[in-house]
Every structure is written in structure tokens, then in C-alpha cells.
Backbone bond lengths (Angstrom), bond angles and torsions (degrees), N, CA, C in turn:
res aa  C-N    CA-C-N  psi(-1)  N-CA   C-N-CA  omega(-1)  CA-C   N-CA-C  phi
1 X - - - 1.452 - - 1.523 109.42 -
2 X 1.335 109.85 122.06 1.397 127.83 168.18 1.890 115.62 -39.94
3 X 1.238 119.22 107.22 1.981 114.52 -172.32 1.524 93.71 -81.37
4 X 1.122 116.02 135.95 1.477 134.64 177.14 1.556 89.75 -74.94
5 X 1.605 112.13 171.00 1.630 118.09 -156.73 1.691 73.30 -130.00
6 X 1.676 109.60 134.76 1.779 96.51 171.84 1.665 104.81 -88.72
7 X 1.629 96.21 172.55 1.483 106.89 -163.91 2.151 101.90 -64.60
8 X 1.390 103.23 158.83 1.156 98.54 -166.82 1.742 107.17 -97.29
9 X 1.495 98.22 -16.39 1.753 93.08 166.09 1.266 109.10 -158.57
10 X 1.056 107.81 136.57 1.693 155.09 -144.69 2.013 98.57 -102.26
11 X 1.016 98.99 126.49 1.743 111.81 157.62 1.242 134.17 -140.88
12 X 1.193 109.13 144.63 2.340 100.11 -158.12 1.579 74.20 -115.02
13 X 1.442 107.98 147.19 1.285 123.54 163.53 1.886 102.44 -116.14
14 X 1.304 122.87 114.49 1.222 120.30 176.50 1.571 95.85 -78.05
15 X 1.701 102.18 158.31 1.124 126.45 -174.98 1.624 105.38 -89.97
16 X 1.255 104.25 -48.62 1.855 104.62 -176.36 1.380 98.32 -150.06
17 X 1.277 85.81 166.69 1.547 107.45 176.19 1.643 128.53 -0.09
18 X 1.577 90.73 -80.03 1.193 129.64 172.17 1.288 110.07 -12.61
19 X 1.628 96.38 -85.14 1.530 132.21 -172.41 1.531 102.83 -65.41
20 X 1.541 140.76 -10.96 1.111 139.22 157.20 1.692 122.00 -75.24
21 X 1.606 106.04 -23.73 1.380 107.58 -168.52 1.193 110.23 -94.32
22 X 1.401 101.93 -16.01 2.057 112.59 170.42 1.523 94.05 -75.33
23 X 1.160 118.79 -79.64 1.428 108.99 -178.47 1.552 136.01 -1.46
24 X 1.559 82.84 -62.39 1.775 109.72 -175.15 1.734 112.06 -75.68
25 X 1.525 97.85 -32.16 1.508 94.91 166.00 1.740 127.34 -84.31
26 X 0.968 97.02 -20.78 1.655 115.95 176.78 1.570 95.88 -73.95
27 X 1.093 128.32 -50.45 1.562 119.10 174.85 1.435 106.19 -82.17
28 X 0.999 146.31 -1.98 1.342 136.06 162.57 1.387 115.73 -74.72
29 X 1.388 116.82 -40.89 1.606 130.19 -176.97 1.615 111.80 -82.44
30 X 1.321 86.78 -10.77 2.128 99.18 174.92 1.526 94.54 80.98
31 X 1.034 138.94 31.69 1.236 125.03 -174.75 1.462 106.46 -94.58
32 X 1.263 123.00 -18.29 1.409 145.86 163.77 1.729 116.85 -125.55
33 X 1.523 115.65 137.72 1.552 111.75 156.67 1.427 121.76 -80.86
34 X 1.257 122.00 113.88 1.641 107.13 -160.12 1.662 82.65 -151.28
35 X 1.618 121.40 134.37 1.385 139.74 -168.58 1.472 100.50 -121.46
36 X 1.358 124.85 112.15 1.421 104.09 155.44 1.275 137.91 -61.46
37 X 1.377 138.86 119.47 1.005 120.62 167.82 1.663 104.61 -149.95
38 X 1.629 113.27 -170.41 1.420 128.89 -166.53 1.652 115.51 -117.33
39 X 1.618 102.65 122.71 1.679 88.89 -172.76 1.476 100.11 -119.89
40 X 1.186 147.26 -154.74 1.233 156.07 139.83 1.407 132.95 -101.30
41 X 1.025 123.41 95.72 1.666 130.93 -175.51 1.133 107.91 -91.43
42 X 1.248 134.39 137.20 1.512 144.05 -154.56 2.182 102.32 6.76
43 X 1.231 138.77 -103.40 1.199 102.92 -148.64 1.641 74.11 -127.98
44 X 1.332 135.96 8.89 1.653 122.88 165.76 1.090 121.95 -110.81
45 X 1.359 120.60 154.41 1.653 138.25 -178.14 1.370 106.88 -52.69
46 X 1.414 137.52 123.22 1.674 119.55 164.58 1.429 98.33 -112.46
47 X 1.406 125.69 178.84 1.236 132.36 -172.44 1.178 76.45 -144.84
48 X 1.824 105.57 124.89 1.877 127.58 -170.92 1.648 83.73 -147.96
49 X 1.481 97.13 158.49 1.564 127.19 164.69 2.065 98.32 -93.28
50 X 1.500 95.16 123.47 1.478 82.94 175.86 2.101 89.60 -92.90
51 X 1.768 110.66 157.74 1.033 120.40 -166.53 1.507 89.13 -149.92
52 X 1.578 102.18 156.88 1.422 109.55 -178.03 1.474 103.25 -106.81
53 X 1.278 133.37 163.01 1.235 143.17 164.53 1.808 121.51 -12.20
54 X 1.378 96.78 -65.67 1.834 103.88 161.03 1.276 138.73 -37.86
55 X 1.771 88.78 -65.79 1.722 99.94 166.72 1.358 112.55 -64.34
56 X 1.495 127.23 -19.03 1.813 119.63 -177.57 1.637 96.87 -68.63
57 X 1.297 86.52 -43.68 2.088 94.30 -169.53 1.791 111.50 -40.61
58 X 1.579 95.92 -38.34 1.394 100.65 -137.53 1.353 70.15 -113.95
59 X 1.749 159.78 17.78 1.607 139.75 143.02 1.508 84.36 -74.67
60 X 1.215 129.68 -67.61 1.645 124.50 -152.89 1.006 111.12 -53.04
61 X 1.123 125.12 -42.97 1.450 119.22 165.55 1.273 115.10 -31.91
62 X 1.605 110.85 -81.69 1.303 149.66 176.52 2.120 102.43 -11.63
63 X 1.686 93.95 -55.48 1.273 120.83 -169.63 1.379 110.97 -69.04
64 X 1.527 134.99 -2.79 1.562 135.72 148.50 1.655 101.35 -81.20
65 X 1.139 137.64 -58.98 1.291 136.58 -149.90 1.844 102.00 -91.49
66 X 1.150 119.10 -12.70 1.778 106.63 154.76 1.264 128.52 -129.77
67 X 1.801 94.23 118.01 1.542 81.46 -166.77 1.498 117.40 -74.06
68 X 1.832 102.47 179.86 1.699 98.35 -155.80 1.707 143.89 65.36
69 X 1.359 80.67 -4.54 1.757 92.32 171.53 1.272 106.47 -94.25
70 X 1.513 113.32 116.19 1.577 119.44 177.38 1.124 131.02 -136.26
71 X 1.153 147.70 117.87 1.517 138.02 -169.36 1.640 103.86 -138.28
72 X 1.649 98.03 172.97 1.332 102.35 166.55 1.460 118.50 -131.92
73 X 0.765 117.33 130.19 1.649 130.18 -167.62 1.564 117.88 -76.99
74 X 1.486 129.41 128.81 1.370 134.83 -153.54 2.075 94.29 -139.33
75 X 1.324 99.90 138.29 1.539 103.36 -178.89 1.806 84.47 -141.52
76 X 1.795 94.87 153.25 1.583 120.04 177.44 1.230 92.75 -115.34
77 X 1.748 104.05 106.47 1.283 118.95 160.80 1.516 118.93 -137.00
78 X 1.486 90.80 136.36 1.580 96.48 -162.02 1.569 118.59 68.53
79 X 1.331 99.83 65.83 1.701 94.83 -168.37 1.506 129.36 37.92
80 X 1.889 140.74 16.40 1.304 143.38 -111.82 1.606 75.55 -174.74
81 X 1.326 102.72 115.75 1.841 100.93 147.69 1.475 118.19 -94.66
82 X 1.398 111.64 125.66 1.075 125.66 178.16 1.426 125.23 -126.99
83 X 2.071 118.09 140.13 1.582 105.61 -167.35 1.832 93.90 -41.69
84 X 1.443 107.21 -175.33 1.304 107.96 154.84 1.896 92.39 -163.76
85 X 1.311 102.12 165.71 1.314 125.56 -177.02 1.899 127.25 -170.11
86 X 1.200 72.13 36.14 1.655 81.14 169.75 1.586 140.38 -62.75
87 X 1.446 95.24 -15.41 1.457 124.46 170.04 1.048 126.50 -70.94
88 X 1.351 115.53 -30.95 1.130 135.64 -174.86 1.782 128.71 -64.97
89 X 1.126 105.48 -13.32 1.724 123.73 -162.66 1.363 94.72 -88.29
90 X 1.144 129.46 -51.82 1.397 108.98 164.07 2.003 146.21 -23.97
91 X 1.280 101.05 -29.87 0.994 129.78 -156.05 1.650 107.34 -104.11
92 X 1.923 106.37 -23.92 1.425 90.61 162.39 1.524 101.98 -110.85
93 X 1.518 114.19 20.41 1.575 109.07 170.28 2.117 100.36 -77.83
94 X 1.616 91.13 -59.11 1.939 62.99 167.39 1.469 143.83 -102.16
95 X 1.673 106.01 32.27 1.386 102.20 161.87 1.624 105.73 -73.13
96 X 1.864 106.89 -35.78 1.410 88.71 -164.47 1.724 111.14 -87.98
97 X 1.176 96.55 13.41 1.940 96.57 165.15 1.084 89.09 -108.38
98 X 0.970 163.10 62.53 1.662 159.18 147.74 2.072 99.06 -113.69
99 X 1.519 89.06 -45.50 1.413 111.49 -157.08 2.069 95.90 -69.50
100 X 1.379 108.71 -48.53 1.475 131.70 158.32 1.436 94.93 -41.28
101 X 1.284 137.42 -99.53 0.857 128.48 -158.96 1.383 138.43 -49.26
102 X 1.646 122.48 -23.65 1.313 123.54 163.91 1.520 115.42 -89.98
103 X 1.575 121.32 -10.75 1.284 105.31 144.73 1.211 137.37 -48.13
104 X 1.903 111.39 -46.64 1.388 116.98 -179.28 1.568 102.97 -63.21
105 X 1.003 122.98 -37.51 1.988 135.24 -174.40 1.592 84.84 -35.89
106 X 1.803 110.85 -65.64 1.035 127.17 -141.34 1.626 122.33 -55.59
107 X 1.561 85.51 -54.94 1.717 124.95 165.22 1.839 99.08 -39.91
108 X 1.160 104.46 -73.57 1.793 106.61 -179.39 1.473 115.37 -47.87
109 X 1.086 127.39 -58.90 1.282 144.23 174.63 1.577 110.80 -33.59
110 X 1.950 114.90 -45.93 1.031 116.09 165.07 1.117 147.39 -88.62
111 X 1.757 104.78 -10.66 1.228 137.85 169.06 2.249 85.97 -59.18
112 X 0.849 113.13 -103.53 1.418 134.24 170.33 1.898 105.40 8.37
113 X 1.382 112.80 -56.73 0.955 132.43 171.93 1.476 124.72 -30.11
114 X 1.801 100.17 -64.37 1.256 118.28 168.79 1.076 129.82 -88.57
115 X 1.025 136.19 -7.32 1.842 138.09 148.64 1.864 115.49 -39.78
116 X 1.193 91.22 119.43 1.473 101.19 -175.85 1.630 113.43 -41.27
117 X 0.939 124.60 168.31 1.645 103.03 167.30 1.788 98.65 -120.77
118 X 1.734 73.31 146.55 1.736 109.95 -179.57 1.352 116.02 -46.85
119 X 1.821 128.34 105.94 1.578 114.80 179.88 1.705 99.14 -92.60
């Protein structure tokens, strides 16, 4: 199977405020490379932080441990900005081993249940 090449630049669109002023401070402190600038997504202007691969790694992260931080993520592929979320698949690989695993909890728990008890 042919490996897809990932997109080569990355843009977070914050949702509010909030999630814009972390942004802007997180690239101020260098803790992220993040550029403001303006792209076009289908036929309107947005105002996005462009971000490189690292800094995307390290908002999503970021984006479990504060709440209210929200954005949406934009990749140029094929000359074409498009949402993107490719990162994302991880995340229902371990809900559904999470989900596996308290079944098995569950299974034991009832196994346990029905065992005669020991005189």
C-alpha cells in the first residue's frame, strides 16, 4: 500500500477568544511556532495561526488538559485548503480499548458472582 505524504502546512483556526489568547501566548513564549496569517477556505477569508507539525502535536495535546480550548485544524493539500484531522484516529483507537477493557472488568466481575461460595 502506497503511504500518503502528510500535508506540509498546518493552520489552527481558534474557536473563541480564549483558545486564541493561548495560542498567541504559547507563540510568544516560543513554546509553539505559530504565524498569524489569512487563508481562504471555500470562498471566505479566515484568520488562522499557521503551525508546523510539532506545534499541531503539542495544541492537541494541550486541547484535553485545558478546558475551553478549541480549534479547528486546516491543511494545504493539493494546492486546496482543506479541514483536516488525521490526528485524530488515535484517540478512538483507545476509547475502543478502554471500552474492551471494562467489558473484560465486566465479564470477570460476573464470572466471580456466580461461583458457589467457599464453605
Amino acid at each position: 500500500m502506497k503511504e500518503e505524504k502528510l500535508p506540509t502546512r498546518f493552520f489552527v483556526y481558534p474557536s473563541d477568544k480564549f483558545s486564541n489568547d493561548v495560542i498567541s501566548l504559547n507563540s510568544e513564549k516560543r513554546a509553539i511556532k505559530a504565524t498569524e496569517t489569512s487563508i481562504k477556505y471555500g470562498k471566505k477569508p479566515v484568520n488562522v495561526w499557521e503551525v508546523d507539525l510539532d506545534s499541531l502535536r503539542l495544541l492537541r495535546k494541550n486541547r484535553v488538559s485545558i478546558p475551553g480550548f478549541h480549534f479547528k485544524t486546516y491543511a494545504e493539500i493539493n494546492d486546496r485548503i482543506q479541514s483536516w484531522q488525521l490526528l485524530e484516529f488515535r484517540k478512538e483507537a483507545r476509547v475502543a480499548k478502554v471500552k474492551k477493557v471494562l467489558k473484560e472488568i465486566g465479564q470477570k466481575k460476573l464470572a466471580k458472582k456466580r461461583q458457589p461460595p467457599v464453605a
